[in-house]
C-alpha positions as CSV (number, residue, x, y, z in Angstrom):
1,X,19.2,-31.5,2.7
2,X,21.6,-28.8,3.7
3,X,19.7,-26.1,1.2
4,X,16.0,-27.0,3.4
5,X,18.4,-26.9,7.0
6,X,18.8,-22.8,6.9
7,X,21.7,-21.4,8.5
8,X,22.4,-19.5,11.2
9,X,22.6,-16.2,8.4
10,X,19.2,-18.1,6.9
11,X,17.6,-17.9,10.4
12,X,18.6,-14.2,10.3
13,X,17.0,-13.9,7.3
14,X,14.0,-15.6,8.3
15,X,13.9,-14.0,11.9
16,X,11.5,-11.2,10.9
17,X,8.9,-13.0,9.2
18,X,9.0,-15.5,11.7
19,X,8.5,-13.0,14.6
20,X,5.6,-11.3,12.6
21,X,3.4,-14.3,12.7
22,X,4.2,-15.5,16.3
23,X,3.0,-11.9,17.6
24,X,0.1,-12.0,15.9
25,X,-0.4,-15.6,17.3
26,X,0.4,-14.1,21.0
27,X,-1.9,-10.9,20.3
28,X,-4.5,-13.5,19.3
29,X,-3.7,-14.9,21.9
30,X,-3.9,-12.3,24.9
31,X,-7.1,-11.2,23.0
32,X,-8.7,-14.3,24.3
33,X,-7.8,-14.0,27.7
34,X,-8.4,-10.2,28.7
35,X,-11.5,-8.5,29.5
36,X,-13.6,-6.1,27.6
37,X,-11.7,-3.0,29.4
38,X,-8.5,-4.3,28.1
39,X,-9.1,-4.3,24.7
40,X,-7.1,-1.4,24.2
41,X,-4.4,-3.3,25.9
42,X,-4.3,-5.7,22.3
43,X,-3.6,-2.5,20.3
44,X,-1.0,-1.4,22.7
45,X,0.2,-4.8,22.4
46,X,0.3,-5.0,18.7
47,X,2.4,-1.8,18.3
48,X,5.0,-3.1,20.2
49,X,5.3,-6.4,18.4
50,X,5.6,-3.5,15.1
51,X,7.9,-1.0,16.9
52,X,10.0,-3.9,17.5
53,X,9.9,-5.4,13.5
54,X,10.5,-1.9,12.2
55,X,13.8,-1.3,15.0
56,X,15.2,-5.1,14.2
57,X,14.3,-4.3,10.4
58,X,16.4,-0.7,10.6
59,X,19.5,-2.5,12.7
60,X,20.0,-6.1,11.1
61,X,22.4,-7.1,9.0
62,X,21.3,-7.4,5.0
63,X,22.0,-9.9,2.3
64,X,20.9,-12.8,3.9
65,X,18.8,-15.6,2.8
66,X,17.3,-18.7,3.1
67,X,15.8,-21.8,1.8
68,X,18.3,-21.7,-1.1
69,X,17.8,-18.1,-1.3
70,X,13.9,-18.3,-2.4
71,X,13.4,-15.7,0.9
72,X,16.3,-13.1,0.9
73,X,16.3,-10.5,3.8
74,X,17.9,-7.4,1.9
75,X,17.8,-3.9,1.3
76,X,14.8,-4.0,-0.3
77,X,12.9,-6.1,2.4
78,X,14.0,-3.9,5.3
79,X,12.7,-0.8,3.3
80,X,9.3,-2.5,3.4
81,X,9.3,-3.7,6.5
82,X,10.1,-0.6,8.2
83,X,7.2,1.1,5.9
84,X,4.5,-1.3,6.2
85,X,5.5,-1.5,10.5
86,X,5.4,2.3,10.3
87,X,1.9,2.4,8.2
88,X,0.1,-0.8,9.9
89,X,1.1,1.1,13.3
90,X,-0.4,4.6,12.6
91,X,-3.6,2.6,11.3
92,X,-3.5,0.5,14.8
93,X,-3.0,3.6,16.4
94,X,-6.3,5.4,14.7
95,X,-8.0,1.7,15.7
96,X,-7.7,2.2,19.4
97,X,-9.9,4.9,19.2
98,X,-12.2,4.0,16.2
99,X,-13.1,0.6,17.1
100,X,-14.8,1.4,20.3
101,X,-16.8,4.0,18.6
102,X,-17.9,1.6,15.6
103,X,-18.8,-0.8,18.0
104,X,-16.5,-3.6,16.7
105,X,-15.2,-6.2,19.3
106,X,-13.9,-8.5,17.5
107,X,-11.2,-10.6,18.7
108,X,-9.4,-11.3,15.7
109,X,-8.8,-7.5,14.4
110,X,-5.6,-7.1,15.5
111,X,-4.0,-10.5,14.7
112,X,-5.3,-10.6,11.0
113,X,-3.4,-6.7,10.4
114,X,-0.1,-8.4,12.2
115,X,-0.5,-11.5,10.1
116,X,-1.1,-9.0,6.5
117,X,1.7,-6.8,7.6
118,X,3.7,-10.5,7.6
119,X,2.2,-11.2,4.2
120,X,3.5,-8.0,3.0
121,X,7.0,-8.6,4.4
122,X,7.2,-12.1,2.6
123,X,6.6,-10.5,-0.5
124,X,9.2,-8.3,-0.3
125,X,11.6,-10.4,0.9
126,X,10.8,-13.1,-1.9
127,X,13.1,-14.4,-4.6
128,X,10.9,-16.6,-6.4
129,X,7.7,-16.6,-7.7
130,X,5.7,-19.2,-5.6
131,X,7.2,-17.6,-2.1
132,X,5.9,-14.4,-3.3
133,X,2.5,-15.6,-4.5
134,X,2.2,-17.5,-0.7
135,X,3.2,-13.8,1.1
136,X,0.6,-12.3,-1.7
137,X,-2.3,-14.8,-0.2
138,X,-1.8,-14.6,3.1
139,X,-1.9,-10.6,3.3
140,X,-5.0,-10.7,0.9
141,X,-6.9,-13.6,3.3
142,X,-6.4,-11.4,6.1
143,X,-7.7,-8.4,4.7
144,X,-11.2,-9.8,3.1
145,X,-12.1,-11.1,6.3
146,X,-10.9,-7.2,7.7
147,X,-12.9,-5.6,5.2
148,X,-16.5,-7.8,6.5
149,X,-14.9,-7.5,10.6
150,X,-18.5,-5.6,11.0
151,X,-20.3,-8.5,10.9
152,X,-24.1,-7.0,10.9
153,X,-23.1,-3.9,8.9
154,X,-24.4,-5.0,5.2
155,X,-22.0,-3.0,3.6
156,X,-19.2,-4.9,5.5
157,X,-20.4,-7.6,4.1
158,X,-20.8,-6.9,0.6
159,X,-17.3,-5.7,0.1
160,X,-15.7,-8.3,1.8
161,X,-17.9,-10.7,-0.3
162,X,-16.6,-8.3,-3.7
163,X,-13.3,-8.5,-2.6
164,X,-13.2,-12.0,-2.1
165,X,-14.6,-13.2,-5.1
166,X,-12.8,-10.8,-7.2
167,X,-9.5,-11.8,-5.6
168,X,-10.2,-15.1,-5.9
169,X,-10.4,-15.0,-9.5
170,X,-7.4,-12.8,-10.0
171,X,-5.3,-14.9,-8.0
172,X,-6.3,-17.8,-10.2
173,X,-5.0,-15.6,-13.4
174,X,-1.8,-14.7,-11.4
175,X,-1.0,-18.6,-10.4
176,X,-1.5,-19.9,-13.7
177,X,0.6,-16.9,-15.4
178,X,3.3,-18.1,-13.1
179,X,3.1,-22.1,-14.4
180,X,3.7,-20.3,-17.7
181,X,6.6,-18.4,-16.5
182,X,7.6,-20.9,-15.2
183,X,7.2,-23.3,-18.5
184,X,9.6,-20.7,-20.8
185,X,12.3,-20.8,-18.0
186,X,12.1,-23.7,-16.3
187,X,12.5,-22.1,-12.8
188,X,10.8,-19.7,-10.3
189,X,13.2,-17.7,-8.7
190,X,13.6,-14.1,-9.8
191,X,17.6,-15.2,-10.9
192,X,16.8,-18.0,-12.9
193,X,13.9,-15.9,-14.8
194,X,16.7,-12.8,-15.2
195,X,19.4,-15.2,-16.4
196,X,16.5,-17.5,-19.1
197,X,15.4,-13.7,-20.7
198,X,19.2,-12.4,-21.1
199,X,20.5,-15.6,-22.7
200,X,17.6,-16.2,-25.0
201,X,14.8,-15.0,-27.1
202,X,11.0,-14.9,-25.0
203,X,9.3,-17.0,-26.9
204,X,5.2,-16.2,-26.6
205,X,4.5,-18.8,-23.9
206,X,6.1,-16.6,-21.3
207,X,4.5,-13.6,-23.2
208,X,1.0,-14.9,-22.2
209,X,2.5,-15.7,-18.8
210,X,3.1,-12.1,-18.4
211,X,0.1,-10.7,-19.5
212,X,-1.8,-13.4,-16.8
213,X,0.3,-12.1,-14.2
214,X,0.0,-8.5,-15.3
215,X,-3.8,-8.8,-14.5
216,X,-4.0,-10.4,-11.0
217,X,-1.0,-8.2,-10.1
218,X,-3.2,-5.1,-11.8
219,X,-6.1,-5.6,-9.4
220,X,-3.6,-5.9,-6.2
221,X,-2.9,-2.2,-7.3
222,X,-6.2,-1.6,-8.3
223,X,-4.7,-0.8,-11.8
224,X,-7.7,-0.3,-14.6
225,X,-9.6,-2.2,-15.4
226,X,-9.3,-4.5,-13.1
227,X,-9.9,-1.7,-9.8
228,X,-13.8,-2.2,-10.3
229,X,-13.4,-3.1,-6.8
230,X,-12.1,-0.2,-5.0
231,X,-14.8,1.9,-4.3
232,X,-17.4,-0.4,-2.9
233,X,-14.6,-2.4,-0.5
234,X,-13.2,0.9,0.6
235,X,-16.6,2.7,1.4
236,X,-18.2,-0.7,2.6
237,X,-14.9,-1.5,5.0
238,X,-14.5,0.5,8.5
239,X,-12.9,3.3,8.1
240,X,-9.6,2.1,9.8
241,X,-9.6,-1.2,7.8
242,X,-10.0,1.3,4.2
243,X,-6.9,3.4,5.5
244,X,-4.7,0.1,5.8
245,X,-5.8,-1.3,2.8
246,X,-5.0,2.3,0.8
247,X,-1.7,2.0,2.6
248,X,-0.1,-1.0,3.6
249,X,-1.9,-3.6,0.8
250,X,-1.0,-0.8,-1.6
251,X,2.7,-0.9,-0.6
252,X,2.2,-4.4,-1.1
253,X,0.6,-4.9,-4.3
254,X,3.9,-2.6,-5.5
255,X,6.7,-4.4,-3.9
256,X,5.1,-7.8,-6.1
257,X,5.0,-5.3,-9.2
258,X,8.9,-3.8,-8.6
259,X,10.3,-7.4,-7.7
260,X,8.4,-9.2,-10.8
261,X,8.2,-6.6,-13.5
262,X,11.1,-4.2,-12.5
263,X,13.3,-6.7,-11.5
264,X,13.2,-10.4,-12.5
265,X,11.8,-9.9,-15.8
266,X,13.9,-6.9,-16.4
267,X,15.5,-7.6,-19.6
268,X,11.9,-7.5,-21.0
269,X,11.2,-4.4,-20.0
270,X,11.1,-3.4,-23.9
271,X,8.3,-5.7,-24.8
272,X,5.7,-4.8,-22.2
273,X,6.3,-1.2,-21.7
274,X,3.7,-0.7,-24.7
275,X,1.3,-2.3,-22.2
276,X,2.1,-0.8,-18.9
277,X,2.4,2.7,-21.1
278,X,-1.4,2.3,-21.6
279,X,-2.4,0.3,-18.4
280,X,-0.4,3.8,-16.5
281,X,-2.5,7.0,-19.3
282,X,-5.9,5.2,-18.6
283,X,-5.3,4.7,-15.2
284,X,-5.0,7.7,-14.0
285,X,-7.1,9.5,-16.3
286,X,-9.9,7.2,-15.5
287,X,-9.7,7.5,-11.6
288,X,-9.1,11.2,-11.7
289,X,-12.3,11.6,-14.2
290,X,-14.4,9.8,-11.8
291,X,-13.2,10.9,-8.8
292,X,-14.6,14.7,-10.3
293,X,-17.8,13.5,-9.6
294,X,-18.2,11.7,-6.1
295,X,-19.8,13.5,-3.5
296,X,-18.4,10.1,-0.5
297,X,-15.0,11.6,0.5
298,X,-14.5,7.4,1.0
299,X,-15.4,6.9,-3.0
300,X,-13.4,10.1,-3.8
301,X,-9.9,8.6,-2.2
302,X,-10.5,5.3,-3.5
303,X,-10.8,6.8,-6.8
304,X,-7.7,8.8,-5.8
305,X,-6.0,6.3,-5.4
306,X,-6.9,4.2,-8.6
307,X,-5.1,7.4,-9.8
308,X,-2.0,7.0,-7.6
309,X,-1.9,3.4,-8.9
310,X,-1.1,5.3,-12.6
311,X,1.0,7.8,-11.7
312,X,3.2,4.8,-9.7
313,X,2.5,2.6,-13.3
314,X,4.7,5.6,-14.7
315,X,7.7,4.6,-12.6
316,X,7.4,0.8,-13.5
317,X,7.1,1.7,-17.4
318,X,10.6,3.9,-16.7
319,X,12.0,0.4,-15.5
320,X,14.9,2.1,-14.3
321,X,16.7,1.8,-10.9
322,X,16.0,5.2,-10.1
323,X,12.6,4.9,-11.2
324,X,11.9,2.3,-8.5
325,X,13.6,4.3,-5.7
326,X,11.3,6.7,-7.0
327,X,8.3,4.2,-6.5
328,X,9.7,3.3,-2.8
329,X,9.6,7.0,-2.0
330,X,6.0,7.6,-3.3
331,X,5.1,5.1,-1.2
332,X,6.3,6.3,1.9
333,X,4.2,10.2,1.1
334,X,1.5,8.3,-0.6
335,X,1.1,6.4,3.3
336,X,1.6,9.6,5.1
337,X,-1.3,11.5,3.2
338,X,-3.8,8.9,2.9
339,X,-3.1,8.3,6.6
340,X,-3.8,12.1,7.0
341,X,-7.0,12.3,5.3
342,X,-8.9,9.4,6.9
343,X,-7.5,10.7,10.3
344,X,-9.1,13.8,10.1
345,X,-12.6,11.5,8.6
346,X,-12.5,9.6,11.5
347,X,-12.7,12.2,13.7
348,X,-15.9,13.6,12.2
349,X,-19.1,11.3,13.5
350,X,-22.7,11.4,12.3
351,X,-24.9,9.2,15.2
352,X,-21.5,6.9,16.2
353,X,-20.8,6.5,12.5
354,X,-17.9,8.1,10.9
355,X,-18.7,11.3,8.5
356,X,-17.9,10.0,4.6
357,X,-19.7,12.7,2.9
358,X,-17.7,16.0,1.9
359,X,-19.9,18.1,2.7
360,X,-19.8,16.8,6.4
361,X,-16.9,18.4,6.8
362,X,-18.2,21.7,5.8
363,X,-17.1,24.6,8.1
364,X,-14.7,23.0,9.5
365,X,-12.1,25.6,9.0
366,X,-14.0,28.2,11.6
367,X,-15.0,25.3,13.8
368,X,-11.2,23.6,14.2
369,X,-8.8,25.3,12.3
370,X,-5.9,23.3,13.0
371,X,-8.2,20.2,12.1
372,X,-9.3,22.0,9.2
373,X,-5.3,23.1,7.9
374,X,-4.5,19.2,8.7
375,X,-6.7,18.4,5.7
376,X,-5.7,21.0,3.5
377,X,-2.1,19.7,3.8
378,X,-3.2,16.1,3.1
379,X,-5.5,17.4,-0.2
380,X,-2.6,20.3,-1.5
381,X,0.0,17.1,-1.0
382,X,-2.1,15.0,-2.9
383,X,-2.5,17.2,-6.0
384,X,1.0,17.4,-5.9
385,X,1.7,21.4,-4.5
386,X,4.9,22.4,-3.3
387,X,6.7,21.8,-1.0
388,X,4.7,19.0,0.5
389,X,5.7,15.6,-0.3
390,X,3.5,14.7,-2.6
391,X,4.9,17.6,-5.1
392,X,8.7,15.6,-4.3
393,X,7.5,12.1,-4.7
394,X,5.6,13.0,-8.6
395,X,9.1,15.4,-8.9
396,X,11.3,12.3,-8.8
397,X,9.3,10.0,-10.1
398,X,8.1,12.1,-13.3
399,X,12.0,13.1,-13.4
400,X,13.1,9.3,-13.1
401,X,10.7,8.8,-16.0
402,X,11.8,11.6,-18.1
403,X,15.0,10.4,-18.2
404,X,14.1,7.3,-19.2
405,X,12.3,8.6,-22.3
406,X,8.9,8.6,-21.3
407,X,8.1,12.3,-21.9
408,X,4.9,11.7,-23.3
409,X,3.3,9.9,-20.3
410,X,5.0,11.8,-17.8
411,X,3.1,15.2,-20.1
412,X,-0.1,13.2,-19.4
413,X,0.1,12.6,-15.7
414,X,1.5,16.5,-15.5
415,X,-2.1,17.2,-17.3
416,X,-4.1,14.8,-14.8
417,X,-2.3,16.4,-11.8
418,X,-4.1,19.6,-12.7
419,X,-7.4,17.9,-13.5
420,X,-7.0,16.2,-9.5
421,X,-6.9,19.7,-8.4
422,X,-10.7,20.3,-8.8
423,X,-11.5,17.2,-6.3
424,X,-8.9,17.5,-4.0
425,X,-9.3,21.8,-4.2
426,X,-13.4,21.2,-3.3
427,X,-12.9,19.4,-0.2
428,X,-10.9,22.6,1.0
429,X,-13.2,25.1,-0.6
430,X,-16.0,23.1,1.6
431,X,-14.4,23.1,4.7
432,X,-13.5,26.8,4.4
433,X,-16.3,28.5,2.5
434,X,-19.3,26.1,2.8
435,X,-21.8,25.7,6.7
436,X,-23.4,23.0,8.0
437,X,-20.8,20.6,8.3
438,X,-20.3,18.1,11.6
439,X,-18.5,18.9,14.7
440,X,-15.6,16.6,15.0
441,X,-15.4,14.6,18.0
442,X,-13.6,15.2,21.3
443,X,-11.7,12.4,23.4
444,X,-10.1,11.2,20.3
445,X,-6.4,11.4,21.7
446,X,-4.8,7.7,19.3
447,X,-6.3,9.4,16.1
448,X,-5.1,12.9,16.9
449,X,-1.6,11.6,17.7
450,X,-1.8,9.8,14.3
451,X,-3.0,12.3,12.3
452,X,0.0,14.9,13.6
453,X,2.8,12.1,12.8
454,X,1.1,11.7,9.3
455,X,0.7,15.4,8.6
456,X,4.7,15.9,10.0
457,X,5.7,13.3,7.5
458,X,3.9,14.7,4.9
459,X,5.7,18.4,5.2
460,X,9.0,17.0,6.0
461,X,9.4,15.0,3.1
462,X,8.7,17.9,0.5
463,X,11.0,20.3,3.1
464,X,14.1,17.7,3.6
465,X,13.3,14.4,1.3
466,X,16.9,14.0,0.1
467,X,17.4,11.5,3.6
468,X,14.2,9.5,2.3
469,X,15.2,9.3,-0.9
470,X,18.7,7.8,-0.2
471,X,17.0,5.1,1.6
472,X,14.7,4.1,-1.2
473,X,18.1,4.2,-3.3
474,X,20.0,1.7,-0.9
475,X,17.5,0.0,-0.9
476,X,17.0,-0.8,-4.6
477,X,21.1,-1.2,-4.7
478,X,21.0,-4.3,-2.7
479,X,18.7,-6.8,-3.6
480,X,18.6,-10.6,-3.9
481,X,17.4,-12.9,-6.9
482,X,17.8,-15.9,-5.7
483,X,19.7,-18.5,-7.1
């Protein structure tokens, strides 16, 4: 009885997941109440509720847990917390302004990001397999009803539909893998899995577990080839619901991967790596081969970041410590870009509807300049050009893997970093060399002040990273696993 009871350290522990849900209840809430005029009101209200998770995140004690440590707030949970607050509240931010101008009044917008950022957080903070599953479904719920929140917009509706069925099935493979996890060590939590593979032999049961789990974890990541849905559910989703979904469900999809592959089933790190090796080459190679190709910016970053997926896949085959600071810390640029580039999308509008064509945003370096070099920085970061962070983040992770004697994969993401360089190059050979583009829109203040943040972050963390970096580190030093 006393392990259900939590303790006072177990409330602790349970404090922030708790407060994430009853916002978005309150948000919900207020939403019902106000008048159309104060709808921006909601968004206002929903940053505070994630200014205040990302401060109490930052401050709180760590090592605490609850429910007989199945849900452990640690190191490792307060880095994601802070980064999915941070990432959830630049896409709120860009919402303010975008929803008005998409014509999207719905209610429930706010509450369901609030309630996946909560998602999110349970995931990180599990130690066992069925809490992380439940903090897995309730992030994906919210977003497949995000991705169809325009409700008359068939394209809305298709990718929600795509995402939902999809997920649906991949969940199904990721329970069951679980059961026969859970069948080889005769537990769930993360401790119990760690202490069954060091004290004995895997036997093929939890093999075939692995490999289950490996696929409905691969299309959370949008790992090939199970990322068949990226494309359409990012360029049939808003705009602002695509840039949280290539953020903060990215972010985590790989705090389920670190935890599970990285960290409970450490000790067979050996046996899979051949299978991660390949999932990580294909990956990358595929996305960056098709992204050569797309003329919809929105398809392009989707299949950019199919390719991220690999070059992150690279880190979890290291399975190293370092190598999953490194992941933490990719994460954090990887945000900050992405954030970037559908900023400076959002403020280019074709007839009230966002530009997602390339060429739309041709010219744009003698129309806005400042608008224009935003995007660069994005795209250059993205390639992976010094000294923007997304050169630092492939640095230590490539590095992390290097040391870990995976010189051969790390030679063929070096080789697909270059081949990236001819998508990411055009969009800034358009904008600066090509005419007839759109004129970006005026009035836009929410965006503009989240696409400076991102762009800031993005410099600063390829000019000063080593602050960064030691917080991914602390955070990987402390973490639970449960009983």
């Amino acid at each position: 009885m006393s392990a259900v009871i939590p303790s006072m350290a177990g409330l602790s522990a349970l404090a922030p997941l708790a407060f994430a849900c009853v916002w978005a209840m309150v948000v919900l809430a207020s939403e019902m109440f106000s008048a159309d005029r104060r709808f921006v009101g909601i968004g206002w209200l929903s940053l505070v509720g994630l200014a205040v998770l990302a401060a109490y995140a930052s401050v709180s004690p760590q090592s605490q847990s609850a429910f007989a440590g199945v849900v452990a707030f640690d190191g490792f949970s307060a880095f994601f917390t802070v980064l999915v607050a941070v990432l959830a509240g630049t896409a709120v931010m860009m919402s303010i302004d975008f929803l008005p101008m998409a014509g999207i009044r719905s209610g429930e917008y706010y509450p369901l990001m609030l309630f996946a950022v909560a998602g999110v957080m349970i995931m990180a903070a599990a130690a066992d397999l069925i809490v992380l599953f439940l903090g897995l479904e309730i992030m994906s719920m919210a977003v497949y009803v995000l991705a169809g929140v325009r409700k008359h917009d068939k394209r809305s509706n298709e990718a929600a539909l795509k995402y939902f069925l999809l997920g649906a099935f991949a969940s199904s493979f990721l329970v069951y893998g679980m059961a026969l996890v859970y069948g080889y060590a005769g537990t769930t939590h993360f401790g119990g899995i760690a202490s069954a593979l060091s004290s004995g032999e895997a036997d093929l049961l939890f093999y075939f577990g692995v490999a289950l789990i490996l696929v409905g974890l691969g299309f959370k990541v949008a790992a090939v080839p199970f990322h068949m849905w990226t494309p359409d559910v990012y360029e049939g989703s808003p705009s602002s619901v695509t840039v949280f979904m290539a953020t903060v469900v990215k972010a985590g999809g790989f705090a389920a991967v670190v935890k599970v592959l990285m960290i409970a089933m450490a000790a067979a790190s050996e046996e899979i790596r051949g299978v991660l090796w390949v999932s990580a080459a294909v990956t990358m190679t595929a996305g960056n081969l098709i992204a050569l190709r797309q003329t919809s910016l929105k398809r392009m970053l989707a299949y950019s970041s199919i390719a991220h997926t690999g070059y992150l896949l690279v880190g979890v085959c290291a399975a190293t410590t370092e190598a999953a600071s490194s992941i933490l810390f990719y994460l954090v640029v990887y945000g900050a870009m992405n954030l970037g580039a559908f900023g400076v999308m959002m403020l280019m509008v074709r007839d009230g509807e966002p530009a997602e064509r390339i060429d739309d945003l041709a010219g744009l370096g003698q129309r806005r300049p400042m608008l224009a070099l935003a995007m660069t920085l994005c795209m250059l970061s993205l390639t992976g050009i010094p000294p923007l962070g997304g050169f630092m983040a492939k640095l230590y992770l490539f590095s992390a893997a290097v040391r870990a004697g995976e010189v051969a994969l790390v030679v063929v993401a070096a080789v697909n970093s270059v081949i990236s360089a001819a998508y990411y190059l055009g969009v800034v050979r358009c904008m600066y060399f090509d005419t007839g583009g759109l004129e970006p829109q005026s009035g836009r203040p929410y965006i503009t002040v989240a696409l400076a943040a991102s762009v800031a972050v993005t410099v600063l963390t390829g000019l000063v990273p080593a602050g960064l970096l030691g917080a991914a580190s602390r955070a990987m030093a402390n973490i639970a696993l449960g009983p």
